[in-house]
MDTraj code that builds the backbone (N, CA, C; nanometers):
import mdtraj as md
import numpy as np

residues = "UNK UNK UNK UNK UNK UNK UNK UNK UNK UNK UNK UNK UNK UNK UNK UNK UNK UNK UNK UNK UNK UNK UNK UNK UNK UNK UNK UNK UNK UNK UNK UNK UNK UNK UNK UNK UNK UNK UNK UNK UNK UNK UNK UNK UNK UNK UNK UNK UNK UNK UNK UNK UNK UNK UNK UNK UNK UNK UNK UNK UNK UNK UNK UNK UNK UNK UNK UNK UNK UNK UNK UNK UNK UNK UNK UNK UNK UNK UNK UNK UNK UNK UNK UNK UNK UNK UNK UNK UNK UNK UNK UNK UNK UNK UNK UNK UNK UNK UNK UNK UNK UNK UNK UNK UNK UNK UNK UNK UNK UNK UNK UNK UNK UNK UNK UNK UNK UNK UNK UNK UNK UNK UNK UNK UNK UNK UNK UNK UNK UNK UNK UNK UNK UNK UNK UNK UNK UNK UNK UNK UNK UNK UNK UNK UNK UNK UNK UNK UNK UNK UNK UNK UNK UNK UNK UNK UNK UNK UNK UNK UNK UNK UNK UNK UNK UNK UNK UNK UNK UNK UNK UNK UNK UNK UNK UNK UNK UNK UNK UNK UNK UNK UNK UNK UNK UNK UNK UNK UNK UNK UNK UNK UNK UNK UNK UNK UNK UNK UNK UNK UNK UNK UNK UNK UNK UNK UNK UNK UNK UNK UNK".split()
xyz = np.array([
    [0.0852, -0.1193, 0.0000],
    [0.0000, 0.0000, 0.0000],
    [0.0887, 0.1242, 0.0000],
    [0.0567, 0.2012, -0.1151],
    [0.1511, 0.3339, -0.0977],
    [0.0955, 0.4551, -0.0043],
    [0.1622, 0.5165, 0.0464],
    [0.1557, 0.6210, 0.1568],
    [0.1341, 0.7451, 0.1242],
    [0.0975, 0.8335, 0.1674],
    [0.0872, 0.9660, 0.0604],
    [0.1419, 1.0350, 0.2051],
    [0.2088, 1.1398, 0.2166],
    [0.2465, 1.2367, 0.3241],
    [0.1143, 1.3442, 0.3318],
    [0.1308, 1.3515, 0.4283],
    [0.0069, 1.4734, 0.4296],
    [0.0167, 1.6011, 0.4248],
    [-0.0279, 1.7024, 0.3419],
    [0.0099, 1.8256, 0.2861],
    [-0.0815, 1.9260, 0.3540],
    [-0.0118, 2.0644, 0.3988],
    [-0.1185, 2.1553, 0.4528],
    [-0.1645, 2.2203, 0.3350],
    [-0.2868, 2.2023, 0.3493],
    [-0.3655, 2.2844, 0.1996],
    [-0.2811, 2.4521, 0.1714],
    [-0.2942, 2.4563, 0.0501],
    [-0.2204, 2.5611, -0.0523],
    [-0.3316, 2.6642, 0.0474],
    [-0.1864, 2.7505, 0.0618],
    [-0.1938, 2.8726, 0.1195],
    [-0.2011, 2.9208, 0.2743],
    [-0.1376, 2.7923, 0.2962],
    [-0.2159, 2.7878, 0.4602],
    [-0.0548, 2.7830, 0.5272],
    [-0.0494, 2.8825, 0.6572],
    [0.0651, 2.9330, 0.7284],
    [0.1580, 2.8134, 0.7831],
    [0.2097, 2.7703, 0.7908],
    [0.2307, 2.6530, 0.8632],
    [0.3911, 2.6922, 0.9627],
    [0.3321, 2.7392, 1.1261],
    [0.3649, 2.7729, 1.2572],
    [0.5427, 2.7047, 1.2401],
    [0.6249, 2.7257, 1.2194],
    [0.7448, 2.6110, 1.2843],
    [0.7432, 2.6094, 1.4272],
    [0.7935, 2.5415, 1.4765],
    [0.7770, 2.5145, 1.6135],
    [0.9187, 2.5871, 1.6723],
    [1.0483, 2.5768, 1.5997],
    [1.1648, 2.6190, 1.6438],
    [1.1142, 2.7863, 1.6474],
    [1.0543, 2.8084, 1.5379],
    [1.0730, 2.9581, 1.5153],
    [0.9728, 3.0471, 1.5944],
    [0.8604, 2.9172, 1.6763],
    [0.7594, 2.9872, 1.7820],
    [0.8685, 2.9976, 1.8997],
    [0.9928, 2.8993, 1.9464],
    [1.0461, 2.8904, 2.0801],
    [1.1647, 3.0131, 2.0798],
    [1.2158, 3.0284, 1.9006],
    [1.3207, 3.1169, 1.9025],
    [1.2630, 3.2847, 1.9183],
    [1.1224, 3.2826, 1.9144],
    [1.0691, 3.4250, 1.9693],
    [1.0215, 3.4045, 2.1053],
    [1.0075, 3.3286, 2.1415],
    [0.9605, 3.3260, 2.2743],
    [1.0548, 3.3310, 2.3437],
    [1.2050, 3.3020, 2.3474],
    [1.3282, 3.3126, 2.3826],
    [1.3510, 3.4413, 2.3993],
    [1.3389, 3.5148, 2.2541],
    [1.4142, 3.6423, 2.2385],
    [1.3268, 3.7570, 2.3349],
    [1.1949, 3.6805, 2.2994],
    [1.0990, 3.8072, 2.3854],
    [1.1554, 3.7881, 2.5777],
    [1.1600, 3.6599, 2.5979],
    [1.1886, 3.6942, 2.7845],
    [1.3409, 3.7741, 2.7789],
    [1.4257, 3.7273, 2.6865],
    [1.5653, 3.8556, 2.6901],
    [1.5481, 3.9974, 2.6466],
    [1.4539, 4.0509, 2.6005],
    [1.4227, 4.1807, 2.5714],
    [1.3444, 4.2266, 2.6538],
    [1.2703, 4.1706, 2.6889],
    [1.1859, 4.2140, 2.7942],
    [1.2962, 4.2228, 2.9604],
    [1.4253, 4.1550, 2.9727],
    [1.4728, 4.1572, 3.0752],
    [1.5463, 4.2675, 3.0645],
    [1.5884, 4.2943, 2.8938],
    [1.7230, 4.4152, 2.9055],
    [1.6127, 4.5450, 2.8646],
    [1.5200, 4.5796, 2.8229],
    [1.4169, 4.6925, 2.8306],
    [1.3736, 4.7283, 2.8848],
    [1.2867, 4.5930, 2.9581],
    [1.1166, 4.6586, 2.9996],
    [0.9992, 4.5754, 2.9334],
    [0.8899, 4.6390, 2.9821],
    [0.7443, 4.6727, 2.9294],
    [0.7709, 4.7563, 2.7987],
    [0.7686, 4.8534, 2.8952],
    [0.7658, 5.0231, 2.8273],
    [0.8298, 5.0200, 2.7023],
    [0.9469, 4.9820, 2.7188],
    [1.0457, 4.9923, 2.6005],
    [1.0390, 4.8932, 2.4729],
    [0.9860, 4.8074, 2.5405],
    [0.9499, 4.6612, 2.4236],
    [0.8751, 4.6735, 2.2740],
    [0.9790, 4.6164, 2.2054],
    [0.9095, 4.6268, 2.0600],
    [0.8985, 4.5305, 2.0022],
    [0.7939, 4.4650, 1.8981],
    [0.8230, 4.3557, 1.8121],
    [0.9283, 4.3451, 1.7213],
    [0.9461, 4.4979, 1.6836],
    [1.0617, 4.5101, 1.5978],
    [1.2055, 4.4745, 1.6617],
    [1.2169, 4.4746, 1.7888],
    [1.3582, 4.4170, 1.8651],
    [1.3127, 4.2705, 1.8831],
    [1.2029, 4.2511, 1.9526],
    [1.2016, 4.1188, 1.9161],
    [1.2261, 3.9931, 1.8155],
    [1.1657, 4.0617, 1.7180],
    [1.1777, 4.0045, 1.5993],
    [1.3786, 3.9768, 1.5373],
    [1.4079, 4.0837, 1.5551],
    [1.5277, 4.1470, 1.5447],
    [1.6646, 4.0153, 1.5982],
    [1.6136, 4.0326, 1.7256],
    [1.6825, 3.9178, 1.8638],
    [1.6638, 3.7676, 1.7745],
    [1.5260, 3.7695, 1.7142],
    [1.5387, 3.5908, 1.7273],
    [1.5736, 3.5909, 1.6135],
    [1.6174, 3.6429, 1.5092],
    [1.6295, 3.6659, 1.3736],
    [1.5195, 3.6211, 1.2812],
    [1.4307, 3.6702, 1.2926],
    [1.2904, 3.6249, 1.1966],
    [1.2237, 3.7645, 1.2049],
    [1.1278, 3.7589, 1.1146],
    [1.0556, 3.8617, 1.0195],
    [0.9689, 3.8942, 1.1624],
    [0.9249, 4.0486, 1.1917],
    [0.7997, 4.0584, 1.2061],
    [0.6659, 4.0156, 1.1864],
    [0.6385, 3.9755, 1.0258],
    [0.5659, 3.8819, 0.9854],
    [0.5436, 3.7321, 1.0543],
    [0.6602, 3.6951, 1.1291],
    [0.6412, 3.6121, 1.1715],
    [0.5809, 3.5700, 1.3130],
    [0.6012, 3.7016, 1.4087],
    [0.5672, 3.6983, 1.5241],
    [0.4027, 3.7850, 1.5006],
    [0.3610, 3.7992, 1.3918],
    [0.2159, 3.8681, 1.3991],
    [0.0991, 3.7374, 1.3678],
    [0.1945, 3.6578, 1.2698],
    [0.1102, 3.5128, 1.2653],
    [0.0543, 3.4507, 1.3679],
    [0.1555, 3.4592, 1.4718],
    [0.1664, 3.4222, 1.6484],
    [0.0706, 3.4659, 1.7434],
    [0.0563, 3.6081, 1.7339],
    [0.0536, 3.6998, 1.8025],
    [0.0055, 3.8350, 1.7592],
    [-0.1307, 3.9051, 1.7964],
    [-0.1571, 4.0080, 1.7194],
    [-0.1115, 4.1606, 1.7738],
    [-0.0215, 4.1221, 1.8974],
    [0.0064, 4.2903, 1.9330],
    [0.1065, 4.2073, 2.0536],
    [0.1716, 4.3267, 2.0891],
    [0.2954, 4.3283, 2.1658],
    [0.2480, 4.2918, 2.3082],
    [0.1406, 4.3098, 2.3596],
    [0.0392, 4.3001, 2.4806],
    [-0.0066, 4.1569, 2.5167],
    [-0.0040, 4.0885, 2.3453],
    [-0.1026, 3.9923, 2.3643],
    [0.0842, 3.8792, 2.3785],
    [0.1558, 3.8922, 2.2962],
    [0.2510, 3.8131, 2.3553],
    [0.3300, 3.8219, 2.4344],
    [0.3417, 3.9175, 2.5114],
    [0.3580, 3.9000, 2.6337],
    [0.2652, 3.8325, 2.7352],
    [0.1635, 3.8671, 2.7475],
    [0.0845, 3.8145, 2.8422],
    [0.0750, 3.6508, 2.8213],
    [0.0454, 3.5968, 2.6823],
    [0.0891, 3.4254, 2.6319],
    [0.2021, 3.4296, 2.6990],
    [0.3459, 3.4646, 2.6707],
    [0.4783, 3.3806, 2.7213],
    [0.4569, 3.4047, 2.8855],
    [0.4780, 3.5181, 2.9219],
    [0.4790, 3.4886, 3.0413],
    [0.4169, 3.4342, 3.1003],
    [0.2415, 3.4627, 3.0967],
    [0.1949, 3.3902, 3.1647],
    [0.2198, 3.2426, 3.1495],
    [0.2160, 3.1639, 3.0579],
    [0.2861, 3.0366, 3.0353],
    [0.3780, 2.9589, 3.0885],
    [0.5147, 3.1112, 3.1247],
    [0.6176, 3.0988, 3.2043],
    [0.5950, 3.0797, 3.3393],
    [0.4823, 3.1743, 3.3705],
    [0.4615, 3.1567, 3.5655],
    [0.3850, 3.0616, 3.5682],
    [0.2832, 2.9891, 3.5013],
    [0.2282, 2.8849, 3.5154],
    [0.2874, 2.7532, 3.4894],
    [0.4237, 2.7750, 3.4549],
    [0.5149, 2.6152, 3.4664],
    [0.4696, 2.5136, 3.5639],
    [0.5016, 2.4126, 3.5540],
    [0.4672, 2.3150, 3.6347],
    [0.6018, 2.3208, 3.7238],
    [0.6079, 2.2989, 3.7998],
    [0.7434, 2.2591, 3.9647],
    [0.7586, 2.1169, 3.9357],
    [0.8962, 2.0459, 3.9678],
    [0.8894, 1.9281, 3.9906],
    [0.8323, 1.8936, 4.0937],
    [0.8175, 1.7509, 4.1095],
    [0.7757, 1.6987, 4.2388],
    [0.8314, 1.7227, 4.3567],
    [0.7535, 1.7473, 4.4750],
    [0.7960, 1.8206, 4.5952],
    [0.8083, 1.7042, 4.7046],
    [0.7628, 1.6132, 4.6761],
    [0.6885, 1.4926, 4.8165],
    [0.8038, 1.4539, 4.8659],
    [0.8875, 1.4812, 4.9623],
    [0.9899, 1.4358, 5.0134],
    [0.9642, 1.3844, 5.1326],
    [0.8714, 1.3349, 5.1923],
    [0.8203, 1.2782, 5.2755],
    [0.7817, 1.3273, 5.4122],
    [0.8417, 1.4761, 5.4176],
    [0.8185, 1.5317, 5.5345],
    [0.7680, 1.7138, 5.5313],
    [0.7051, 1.7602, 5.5447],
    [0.6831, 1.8984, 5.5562],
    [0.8393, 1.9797, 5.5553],
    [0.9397, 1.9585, 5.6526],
    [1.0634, 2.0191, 5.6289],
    [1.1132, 2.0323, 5.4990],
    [1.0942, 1.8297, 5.4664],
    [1.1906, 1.8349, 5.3579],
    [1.1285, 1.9154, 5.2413],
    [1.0009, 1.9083, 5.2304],
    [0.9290, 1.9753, 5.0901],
    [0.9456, 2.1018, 5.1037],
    [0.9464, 2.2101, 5.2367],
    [0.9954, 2.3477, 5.2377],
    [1.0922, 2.3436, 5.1910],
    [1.1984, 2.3044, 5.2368],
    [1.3268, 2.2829, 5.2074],
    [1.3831, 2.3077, 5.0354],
    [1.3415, 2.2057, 4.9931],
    [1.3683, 2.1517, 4.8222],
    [1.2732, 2.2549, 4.7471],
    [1.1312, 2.3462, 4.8152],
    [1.0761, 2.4141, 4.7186],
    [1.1301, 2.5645, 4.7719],
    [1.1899, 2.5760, 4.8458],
    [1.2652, 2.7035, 4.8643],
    [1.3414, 2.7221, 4.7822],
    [1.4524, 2.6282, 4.7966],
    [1.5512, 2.6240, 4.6826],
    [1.4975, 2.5798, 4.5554],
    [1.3971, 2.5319, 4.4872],
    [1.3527, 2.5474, 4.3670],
    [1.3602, 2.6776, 4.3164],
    [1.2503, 2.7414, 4.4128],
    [1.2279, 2.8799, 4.3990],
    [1.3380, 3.0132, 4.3671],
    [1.4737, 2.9840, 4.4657],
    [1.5424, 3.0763, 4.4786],
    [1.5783, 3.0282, 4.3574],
    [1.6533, 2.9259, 4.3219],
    [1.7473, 2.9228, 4.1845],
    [1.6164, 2.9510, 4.0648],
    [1.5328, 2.9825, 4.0680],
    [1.4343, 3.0099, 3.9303],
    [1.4217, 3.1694, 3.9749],
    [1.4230, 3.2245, 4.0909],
    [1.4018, 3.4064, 4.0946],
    [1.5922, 3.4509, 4.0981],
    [1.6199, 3.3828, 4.1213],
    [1.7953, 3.4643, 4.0927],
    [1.8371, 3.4547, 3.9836],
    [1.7408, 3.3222, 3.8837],
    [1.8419, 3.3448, 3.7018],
    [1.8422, 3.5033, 3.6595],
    [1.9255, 3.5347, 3.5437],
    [1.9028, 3.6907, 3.5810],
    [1.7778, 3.7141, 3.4995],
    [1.7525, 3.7068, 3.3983],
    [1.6201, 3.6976, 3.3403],
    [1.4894, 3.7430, 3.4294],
    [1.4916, 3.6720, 3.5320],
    [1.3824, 3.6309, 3.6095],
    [1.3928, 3.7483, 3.6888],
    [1.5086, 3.8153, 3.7883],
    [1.5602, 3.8850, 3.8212],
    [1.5184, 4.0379, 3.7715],
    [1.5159, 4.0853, 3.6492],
    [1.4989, 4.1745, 3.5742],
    [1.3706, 4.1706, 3.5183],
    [1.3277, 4.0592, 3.4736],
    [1.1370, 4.0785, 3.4718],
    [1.0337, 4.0963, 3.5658],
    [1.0505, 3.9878, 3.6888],
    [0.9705, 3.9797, 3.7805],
    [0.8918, 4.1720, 3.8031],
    [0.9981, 4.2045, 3.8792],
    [0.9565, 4.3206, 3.9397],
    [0.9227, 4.4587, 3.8230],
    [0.9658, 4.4173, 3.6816],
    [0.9278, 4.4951, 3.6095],
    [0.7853, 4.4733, 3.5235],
    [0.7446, 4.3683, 3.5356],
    [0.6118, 4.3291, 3.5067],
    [0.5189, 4.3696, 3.6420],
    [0.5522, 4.3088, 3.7459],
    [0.5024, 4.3439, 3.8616],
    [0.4118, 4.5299, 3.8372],
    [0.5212, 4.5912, 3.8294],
    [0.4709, 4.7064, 3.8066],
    [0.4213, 4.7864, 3.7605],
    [0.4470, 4.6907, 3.5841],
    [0.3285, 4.7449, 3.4769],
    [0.2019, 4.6896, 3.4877],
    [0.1954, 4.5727, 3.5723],
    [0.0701, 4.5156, 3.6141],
    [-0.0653, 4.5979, 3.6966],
    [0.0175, 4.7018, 3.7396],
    [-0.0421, 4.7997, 3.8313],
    [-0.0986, 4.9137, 3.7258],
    [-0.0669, 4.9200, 3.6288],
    [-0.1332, 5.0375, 3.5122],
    [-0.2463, 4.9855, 3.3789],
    [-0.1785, 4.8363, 3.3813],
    [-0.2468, 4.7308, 3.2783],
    [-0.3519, 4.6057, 3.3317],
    [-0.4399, 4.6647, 3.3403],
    [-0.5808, 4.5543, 3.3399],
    [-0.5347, 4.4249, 3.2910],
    [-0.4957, 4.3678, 3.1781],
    [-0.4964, 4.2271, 3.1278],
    [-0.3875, 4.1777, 3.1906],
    [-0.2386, 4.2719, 3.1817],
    [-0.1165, 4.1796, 3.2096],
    [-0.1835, 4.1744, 3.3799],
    [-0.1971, 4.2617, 3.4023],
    [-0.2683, 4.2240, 3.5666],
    [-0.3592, 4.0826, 3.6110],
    [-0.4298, 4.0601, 3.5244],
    [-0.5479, 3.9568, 3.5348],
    [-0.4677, 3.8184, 3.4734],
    [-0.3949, 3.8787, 3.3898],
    [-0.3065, 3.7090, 3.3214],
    [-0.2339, 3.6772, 3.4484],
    [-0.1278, 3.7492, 3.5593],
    [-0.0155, 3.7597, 3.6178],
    [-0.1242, 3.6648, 3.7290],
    [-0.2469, 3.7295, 3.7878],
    [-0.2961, 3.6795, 3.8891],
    [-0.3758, 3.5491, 3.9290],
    [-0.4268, 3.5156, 3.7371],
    [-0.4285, 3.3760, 3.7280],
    [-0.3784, 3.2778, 3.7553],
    [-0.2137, 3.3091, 3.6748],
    [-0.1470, 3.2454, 3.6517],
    [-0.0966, 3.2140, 3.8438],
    [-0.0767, 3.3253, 3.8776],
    [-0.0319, 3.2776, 4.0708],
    [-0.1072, 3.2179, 4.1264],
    [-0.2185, 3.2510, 4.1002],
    [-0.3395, 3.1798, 4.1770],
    [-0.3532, 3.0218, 4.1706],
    [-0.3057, 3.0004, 4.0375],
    [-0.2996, 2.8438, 3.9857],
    [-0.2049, 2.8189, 4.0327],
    [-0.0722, 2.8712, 4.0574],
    [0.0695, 2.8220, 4.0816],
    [0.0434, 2.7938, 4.2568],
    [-0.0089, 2.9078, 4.3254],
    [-0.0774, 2.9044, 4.4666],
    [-0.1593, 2.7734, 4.5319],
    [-0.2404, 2.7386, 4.4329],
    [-0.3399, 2.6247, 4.4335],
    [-0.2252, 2.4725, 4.4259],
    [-0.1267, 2.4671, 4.3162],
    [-0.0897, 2.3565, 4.3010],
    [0.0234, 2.3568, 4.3893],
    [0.1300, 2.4522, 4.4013],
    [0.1831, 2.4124, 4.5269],
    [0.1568, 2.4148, 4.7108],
    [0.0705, 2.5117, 4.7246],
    [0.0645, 2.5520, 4.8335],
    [-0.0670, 2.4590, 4.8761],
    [-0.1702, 2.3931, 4.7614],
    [-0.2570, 2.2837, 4.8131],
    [-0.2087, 2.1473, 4.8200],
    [-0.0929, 2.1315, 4.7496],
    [-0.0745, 1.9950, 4.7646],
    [0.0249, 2.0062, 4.8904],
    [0.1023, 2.1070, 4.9053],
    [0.2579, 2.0480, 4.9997],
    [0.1189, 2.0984, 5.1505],
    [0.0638, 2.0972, 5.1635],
    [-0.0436, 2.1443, 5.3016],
    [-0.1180, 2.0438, 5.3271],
    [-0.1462, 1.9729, 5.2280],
    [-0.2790, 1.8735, 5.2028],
    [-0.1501, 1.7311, 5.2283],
    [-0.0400, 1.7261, 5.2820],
    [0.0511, 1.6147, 5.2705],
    [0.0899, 1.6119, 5.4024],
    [0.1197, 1.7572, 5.4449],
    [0.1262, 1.7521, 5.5570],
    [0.0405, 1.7693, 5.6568],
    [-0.0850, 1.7602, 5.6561],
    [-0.2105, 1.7543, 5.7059],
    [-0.1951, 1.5775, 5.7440],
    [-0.2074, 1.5679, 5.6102],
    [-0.2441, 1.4177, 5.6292],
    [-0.1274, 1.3435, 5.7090],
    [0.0127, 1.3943, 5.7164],
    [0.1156, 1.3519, 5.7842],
    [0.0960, 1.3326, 5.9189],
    [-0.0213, 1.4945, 5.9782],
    [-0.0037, 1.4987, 6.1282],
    [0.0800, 1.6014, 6.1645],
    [0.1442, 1.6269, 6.0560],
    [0.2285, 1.7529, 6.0572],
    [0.2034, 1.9046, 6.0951],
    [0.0834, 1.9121, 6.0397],
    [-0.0135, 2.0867, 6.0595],
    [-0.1263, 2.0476, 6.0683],
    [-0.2051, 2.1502, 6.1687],
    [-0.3413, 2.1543, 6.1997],
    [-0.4469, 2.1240, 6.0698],
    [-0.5289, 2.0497, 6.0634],
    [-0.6091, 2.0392, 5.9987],
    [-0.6861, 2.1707, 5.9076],
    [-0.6774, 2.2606, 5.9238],
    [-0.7491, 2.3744, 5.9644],
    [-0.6456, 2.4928, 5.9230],
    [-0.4971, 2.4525, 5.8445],
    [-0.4042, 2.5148, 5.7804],
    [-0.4767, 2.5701, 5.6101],
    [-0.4563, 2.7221, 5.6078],
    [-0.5097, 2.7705, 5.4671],
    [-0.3538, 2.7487, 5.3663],
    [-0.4035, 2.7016, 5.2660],
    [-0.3120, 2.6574, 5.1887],
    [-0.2144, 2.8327, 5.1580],
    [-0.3378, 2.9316, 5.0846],
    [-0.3372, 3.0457, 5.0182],
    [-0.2069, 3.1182, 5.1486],
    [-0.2497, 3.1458, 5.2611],
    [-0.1460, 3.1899, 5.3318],
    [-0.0039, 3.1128, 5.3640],
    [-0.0422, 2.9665, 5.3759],
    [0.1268, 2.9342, 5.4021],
    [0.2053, 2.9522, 5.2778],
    [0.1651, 2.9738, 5.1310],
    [0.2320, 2.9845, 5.0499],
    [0.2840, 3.1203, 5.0400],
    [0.2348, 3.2424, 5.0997],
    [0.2736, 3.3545, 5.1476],
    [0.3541, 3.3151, 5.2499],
    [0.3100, 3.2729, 5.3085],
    [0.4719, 3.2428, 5.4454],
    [0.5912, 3.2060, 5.3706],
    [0.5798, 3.1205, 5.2627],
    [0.7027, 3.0351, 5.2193],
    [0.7692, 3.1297, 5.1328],
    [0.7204, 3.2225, 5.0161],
    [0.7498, 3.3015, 4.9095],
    [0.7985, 3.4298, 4.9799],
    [0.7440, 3.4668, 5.0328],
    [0.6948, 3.6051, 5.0585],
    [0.8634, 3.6333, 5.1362],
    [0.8943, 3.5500, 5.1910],
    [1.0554, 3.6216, 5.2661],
    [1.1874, 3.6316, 5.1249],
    [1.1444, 3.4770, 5.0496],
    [1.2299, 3.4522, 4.9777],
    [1.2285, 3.5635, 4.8293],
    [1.1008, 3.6301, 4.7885],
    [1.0893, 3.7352, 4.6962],
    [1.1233, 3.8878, 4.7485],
    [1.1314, 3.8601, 4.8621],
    [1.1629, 3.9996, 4.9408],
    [1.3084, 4.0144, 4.9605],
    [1.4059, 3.8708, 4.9561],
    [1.5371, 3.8814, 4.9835],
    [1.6220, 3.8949, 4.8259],
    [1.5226, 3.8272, 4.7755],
    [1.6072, 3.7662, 4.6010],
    [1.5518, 3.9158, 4.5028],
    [1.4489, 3.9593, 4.5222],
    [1.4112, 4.0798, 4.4421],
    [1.4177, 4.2264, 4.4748],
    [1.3549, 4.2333, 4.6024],
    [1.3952, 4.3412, 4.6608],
    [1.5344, 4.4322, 4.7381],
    [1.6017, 4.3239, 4.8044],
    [1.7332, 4.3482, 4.8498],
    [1.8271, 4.2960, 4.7695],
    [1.7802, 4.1443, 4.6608],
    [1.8579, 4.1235, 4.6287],
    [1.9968, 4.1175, 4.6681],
    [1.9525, 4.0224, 4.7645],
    [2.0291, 3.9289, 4.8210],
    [2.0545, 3.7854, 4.8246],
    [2.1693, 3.7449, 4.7995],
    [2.1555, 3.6139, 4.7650],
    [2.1223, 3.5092, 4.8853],
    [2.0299, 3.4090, 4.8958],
    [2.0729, 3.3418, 5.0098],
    [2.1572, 3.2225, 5.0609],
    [2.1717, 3.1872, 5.1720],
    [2.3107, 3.1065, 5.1887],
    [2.2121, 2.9789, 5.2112],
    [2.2889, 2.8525, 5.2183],
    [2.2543, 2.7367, 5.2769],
    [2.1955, 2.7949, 5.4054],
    [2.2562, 2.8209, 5.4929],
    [2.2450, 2.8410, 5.6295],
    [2.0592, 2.9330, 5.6484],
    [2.0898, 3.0403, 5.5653],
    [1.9173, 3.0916, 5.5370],
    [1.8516, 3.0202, 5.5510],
    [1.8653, 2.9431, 5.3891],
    [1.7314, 2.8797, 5.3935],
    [1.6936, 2.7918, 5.4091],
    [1.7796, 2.7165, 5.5224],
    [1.7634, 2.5929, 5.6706],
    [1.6856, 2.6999, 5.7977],
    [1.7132, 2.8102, 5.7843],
    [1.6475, 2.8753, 5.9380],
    [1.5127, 2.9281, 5.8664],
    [1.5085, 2.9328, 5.7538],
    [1.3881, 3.0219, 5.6867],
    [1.2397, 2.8588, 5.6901],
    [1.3370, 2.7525, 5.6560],
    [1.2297, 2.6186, 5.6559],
    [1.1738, 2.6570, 5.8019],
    [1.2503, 2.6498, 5.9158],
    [1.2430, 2.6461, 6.0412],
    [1.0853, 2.7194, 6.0994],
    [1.1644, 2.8719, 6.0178],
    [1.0592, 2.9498, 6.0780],
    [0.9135, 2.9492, 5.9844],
    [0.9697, 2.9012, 5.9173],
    [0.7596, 2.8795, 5.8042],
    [0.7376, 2.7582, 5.8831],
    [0.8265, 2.6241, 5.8842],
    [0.7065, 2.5382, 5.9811],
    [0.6660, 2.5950, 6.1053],
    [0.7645, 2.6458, 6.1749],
    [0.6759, 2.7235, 6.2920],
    [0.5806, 2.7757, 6.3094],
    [0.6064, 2.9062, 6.1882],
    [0.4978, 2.9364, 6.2032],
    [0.3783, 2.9264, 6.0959],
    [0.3668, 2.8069, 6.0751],
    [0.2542, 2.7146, 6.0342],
    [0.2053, 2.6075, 6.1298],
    [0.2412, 2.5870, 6.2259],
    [0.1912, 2.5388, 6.3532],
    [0.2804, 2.3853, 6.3629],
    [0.3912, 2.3723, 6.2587],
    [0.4228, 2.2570, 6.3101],
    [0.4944, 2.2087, 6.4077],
    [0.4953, 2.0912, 6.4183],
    [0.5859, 2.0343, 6.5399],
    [0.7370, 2.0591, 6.5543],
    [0.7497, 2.0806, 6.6742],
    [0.9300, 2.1357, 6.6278],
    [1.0031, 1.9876, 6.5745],
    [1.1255, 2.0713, 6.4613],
    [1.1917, 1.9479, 6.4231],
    [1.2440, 1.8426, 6.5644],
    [1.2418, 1.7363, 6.5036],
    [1.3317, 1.6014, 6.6027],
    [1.4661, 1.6154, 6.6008],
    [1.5878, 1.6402, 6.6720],
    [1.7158, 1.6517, 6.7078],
    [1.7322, 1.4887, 6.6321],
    [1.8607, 1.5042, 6.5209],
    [1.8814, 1.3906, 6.4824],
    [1.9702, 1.3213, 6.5685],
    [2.0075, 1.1981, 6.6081],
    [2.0633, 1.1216, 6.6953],
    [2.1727, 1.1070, 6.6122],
    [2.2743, 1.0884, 6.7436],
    [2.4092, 1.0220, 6.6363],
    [2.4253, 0.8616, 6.6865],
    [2.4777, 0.7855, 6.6041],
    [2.4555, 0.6774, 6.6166],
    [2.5857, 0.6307, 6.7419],
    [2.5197, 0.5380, 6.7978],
    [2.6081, 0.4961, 6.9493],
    [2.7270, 0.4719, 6.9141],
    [2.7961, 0.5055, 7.0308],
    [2.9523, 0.4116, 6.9788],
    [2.9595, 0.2941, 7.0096],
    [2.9743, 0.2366, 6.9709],
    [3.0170, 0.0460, 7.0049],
    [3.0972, 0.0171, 7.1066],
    [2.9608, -0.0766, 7.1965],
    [3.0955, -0.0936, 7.3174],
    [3.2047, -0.1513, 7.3385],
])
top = md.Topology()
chain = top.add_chain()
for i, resn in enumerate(residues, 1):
    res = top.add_residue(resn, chain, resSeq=i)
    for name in ("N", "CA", "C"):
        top.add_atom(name, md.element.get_by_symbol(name[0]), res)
traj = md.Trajectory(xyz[None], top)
């Protein structure tokens, strides 16, 4: 039986996939060394080396792809967190966190979107989705594990401990921009289980000496 390949009917755009990722690339680096404000399709375009034409196929205004990549971007999925204990999952999603807000990229957008979010209705409403979902999937599952552990009160709001957990680490990495040490963010786990009502850690034992 002969095979025929399948053809996109005459006249019809056909998306490359490299050349959707090589603007979506160029746009989070322009957007880190500009701005909002300053952002053009024409630099964009420019950066990934492809036509304007090509990012309008995509995308019908400078507003609308931004709000697609990024939001896309903050709605990433996290790896798996379940490390078997409330510590350990603070622990491993702290440091998720810090090494994804210190790339510099991340560094240079965050707080500059942040702020055009405050003048712009949509990038505002995309930005708050997108947290709200990110809020829901980490901050309901790592709560809902340690609930069931015995770990935190039954009666723990997901929405605020994920403010407990973020909220020091976006204030040190964006605002002071400061880097943090091992040593941090072992006392920073400490003080979110605390004060999330958990049990104080167990003093690890050292193993006996042989008599």
């Amino acid at each position: 039986m002969t095979t025929e390949k399948r053809r996109a009917p005459a006249g019809a755009a056909v998306l490359r996939g490299e050349i959707t990722t090589a603007i979506r690339r160029a746009l989070m680096q322009e957007l880190a060394a500009v701005g909002y404000g300053r952002l053009s399709i024409e630099a964009v375009a420019r950066r990934a080396g492809v036509s304007k034409t090509a990012i309008y196929r995509r995308w019908s205004s400078k507003l609308e792809l931004v709000v697609e990549v990024v939001g896309t971007a903050a709605g990433s999925k996290l790896p798996a967190l379940d490390t078997g204990s409330l510590r350990g999952d603070l622990g491993l999603l702290l440091r998720v966190l810090a090494h994804a807000l210190s790339h510099p990229l991340a560094a240079q957008i965050v707080p500059d979107l942040l702020a055009e979010a405050a003048r712009n209705p949509e990038i505002d409403e995309t930005l708050q989705a997108a947290l709200r979902a990110k809020q829901q999937e980490v901050g309901g599952a790592l709560v809902a594990r340690a609930v069931a552990r015995g770990e935190l009160p039954v009666d723990t709001e997901p929405g605020a401990a994920v403010d407990l957990i973020v909220g020091p680490l976006y204030w040190r990495l964006a605002i002071t921009r400061t880097m943090p040490t091992e040593a941090y963010l072992d006392a920073l786990v400490e003080a979110v289980a605390t004060g999330l009502g958990a049990a104080g850690a167990v003093p690890r034992q050292r193993d006996a000496a042989p008599a």
